[in-house]
C-alpha positions, 0 to 999 in steps of 0.5 A, a space after each residue: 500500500 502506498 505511503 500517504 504524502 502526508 497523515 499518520 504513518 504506520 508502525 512499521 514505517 515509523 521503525 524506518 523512518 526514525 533510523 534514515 533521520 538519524 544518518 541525515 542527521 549524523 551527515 548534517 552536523 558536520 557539514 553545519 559545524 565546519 560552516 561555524 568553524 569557518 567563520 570561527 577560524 581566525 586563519 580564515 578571517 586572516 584570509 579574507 582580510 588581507 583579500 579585501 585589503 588588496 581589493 583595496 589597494 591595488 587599483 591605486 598601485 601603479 608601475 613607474 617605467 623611466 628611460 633617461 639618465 638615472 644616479 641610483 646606487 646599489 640599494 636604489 637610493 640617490 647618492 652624490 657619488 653615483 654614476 650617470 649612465 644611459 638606462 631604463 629603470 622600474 619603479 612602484 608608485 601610487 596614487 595620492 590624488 584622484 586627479 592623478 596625481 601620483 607619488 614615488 621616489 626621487 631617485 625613481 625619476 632621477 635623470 628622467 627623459 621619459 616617464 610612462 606609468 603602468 595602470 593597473 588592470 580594471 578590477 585588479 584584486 590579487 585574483 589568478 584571473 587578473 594576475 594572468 591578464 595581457 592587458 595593460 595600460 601604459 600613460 605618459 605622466 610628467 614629474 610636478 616637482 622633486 625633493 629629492 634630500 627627501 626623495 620624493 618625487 609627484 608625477 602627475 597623469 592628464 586626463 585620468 581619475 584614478 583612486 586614491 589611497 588615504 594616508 595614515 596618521 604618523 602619530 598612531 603608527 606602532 611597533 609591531 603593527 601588521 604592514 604589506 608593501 605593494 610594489 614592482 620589485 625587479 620589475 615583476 607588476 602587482 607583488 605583495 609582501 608582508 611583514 611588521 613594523 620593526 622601529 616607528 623612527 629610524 634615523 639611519 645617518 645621525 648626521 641627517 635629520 630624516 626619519 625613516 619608518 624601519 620594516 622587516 617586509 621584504 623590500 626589493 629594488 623596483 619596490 621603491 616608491 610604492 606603499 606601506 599600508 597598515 591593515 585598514 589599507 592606509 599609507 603609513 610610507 613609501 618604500 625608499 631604500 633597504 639595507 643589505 650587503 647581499 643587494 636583496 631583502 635582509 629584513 631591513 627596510 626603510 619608508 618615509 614616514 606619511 607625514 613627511 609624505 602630505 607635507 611634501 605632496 602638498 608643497 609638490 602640488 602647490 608650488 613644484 618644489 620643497 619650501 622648508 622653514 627656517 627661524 636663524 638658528 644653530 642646535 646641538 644634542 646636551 651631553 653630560 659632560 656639555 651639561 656640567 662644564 657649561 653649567 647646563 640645568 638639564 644633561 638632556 635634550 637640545 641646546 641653541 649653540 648659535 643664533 644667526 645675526 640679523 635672523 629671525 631667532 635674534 630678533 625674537 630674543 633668542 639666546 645660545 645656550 637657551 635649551 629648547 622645552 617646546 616647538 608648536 606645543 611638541 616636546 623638542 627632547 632630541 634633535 632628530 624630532 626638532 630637525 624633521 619638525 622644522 623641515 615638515 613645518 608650512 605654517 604661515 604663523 610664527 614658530 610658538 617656541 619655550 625654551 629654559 633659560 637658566 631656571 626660568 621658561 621663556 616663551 618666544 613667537 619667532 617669525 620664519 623665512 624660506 629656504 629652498 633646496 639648492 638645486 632641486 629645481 635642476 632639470 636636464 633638458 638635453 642630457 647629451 648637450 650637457 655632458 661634459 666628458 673631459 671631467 666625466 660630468 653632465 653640467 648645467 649652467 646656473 640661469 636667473 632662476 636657480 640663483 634665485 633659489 638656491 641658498 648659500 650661492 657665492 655668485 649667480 653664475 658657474 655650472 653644477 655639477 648635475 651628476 657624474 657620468 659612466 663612461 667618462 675619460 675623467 673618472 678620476 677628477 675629484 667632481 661631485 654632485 652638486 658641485 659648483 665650478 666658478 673657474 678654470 686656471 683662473 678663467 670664469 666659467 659662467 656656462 656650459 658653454 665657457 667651459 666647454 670651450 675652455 677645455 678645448 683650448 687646454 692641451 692634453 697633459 696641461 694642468 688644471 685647476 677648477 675653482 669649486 662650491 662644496 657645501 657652501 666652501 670655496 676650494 680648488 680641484 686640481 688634476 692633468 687633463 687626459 
């Protein structure tokens, strides 16, 4: 007899159908339990975070491709030492403004000629499908403005709208927090690494008032330029430089902080260069032994050690031997904080200073004044018109414009030394970059051209002396001409 559809069941239908709800429900109860510990499973969670992260950042990653002339050492960074050659290089870089303006490294686009950046595939997500697809976006951009003793540098794209990534606050950054690099390392696109935050400031060079922030995420070369971001897929630096004897990662890396990064992004956008603030004065780190021989009430924090005539600082009533309690309201207990304040500070107002000055606190308001990077605004317009191989150099004549910026400046005239470069029959001309030459065996040379011509009339084997600005001092390099 057939079993009715619905209505009681028999006895013996009842003895059958109690034992098939029992396997159905032995078969359920695992299946239901291993859907909770999916949800449960912190290493699922992990997963499915750093796959939204990624969703996140991607988009807004790009590949920078350089063809010109670069100065990059072996770890990627500028240096005044390195040697100019003819090569294309690859970078990382991503987007800080919708309008397509796009941040990287100084020394990405150093000698640039031609900048084309490399756009990410629309719906880029770290997924097998995008990973594997031909399709790529290649753009000119062009370089808005570099500071490169950051080593910044803004690019913009024309004619694009692009997602932003947001930055970071600095103040909140932590030892330990969890951090990916996004990048290009050796030029392979849409590379991931991960890893901790391993000191929130590191000052690599004590001589230097950056700050870096110091990662164990592997950091390549062709990293540089790209983001740091944090676990909410905010900024928190831009990959610059790492430390390894063996040219790859050593689980020492370094990003400029984001806060260095807004204020230079900013100054880039607005005016095309760094503008840094200066009050007129000299400071120095309080030893014990300074402390107790000048009488010092502190054996700690940072002393004024020169007030510059006619400066701001003497003008608001600035002492030597003041010690510094505050700047803005911000404790100023080391110099490397005092240092990278002052270089990140735009404010239009005066710098709100406290200092101690023997047992009592004094409060000065000292109005600032403008100082730019010497030669940041240098562009190479025709790199073989301008290479100069009897001292295996690139020069650039200074013009009205570079003299108008540039600090420290004896004469408006002369030719920097843009950067040595490979190849040269001079390589042992004692030139480095950033190097000013004022004459030639007592000849004024006020132009590529003067000095060109200078050469040409100077016999082979002739000795030579260069009359040279380093660092503000004047000084003669002398050699025989080859």
């Amino acid at each position: 007899m057939p079993i009715p559809a619905c209505g009681p069941c028999s006895n013996s239908a009842r003895r059958f159908a109690v034992p098939i709800l029992c396997a159905v429900t032995a078969c359920l109860l695992p299946l239901t339990a291993l859907a909770q510990s999916a949800r449960t499973d912190p290493l699922q969670q992990m997963n499915e975070a750093v796959d939204a992260l990624t969703r996140k950042v991607w988009p807004s990653v790009v590949q920078i491709m350089v063809t010109g002339y670069g100065t990059r050492d072996d770890n990627g960074r500028s240096d005044v030492s390195a040697v100019l050659s003819r090569q294309r290089s690859v970078g990382s870089g991503f987007v800080i403004d919708p309008e397509g303006y796009i941040m990287t490294n100084a020394h990405v686009v150093s000698g640039a000629q031609r900048v084309e950046v490399v756009l990410p595939a629309s719906g880029a997500d770290g997924s097998l499908m995008t990973a594997l697809t031909p399709k790529t976006t290649v753009v000119p951009a062009r370089v808005v403005g570099t500071a490169s003793e950051i080593d910044l540098a803004l690019l913009k794209v024309d004619g694009l709208s692009l997602p932003a990534l947001p930055l970071a606050t600095y103040r909140q950054l932590r030892q330990g927090e969890t951090v990916f690099a996004f990048g290009s390392p050796g030029g392979l696109r849409n590379t991931l690494t991960h890893g901790l935050v391993s000191a929130v400031a590191r000052q690599t060079d004590p001589d230097s008032p950056l700050i870096f922030i110091q990662t164990d995420a592997p950091i390549n070369p062709g990293n540089s330029g790209g983001p740091l971001v944090n676990i909410r897929g905010e900024v928190v630096g831009v990959n610059t430089f790492i430390l390894s004897p063996s040219g790859g990662s050593d689980g020492l890396g370094f990003a400029i902080p984001c806060a260095t990064v807004r204020t230079v992004f900013r100054q880039l956008k607005e005016h095309g260069r760094l503008r840094r603030q200066e009050v007129g004065m000299s400071i120095q780190t309080i030893t014990p032994i300074m402390a107790t021989s000048l009488g010092l009430p502190r054996t700690s924090g940072v002393v004024v050690s020169d007030v510059w005539p006619g400066g701001p600082a003497e003008a608001a009533g600035l002492k030597i031997g003041d010690i510094l309690v505050s700047i803005d309201g911000d404790p100023a207990d080391n110099l490397p904080t005092v240092n990278y304040n002052f270089r990140l500070r735009d404010s239009p107002m005066p710098v709100r200073m406290v200092v101690l000055r023997g047992t009592s606190e004094v409060t000065l308001n000292v109005s600032t004044i403008e100082q730019y990077g010497t030669f940041d605004s240098i562009t190479i317009d025709d790199p073989a018109q301008d290479v100069i191989p009897e001292l295996g150099i690139m020069g650039v004549g200074i013009d009205a414009r570079i003299a108008s910026q540039a600090k420290g400046l004896r004469d408006p005239l002369g030719v920097i030394v843009a950067a040595r470069v490979a190849g040269g029959t001079a390589g042992d001309v004692p030139l480095q970059q950033g190097d000013v030459i004022r004459t030639l065996n007592t000849q004024v040379t006020a132009s590529v051209k003067d000095l060109r011509d200078l050469l040409r009339k100077t016999p082979a084997g002739a000795p030579i002396t260069l009359q040279i600005q380093r660092d503000g001092r004047l000084m003669y390099v002398s050699f025989t001409l080859e």
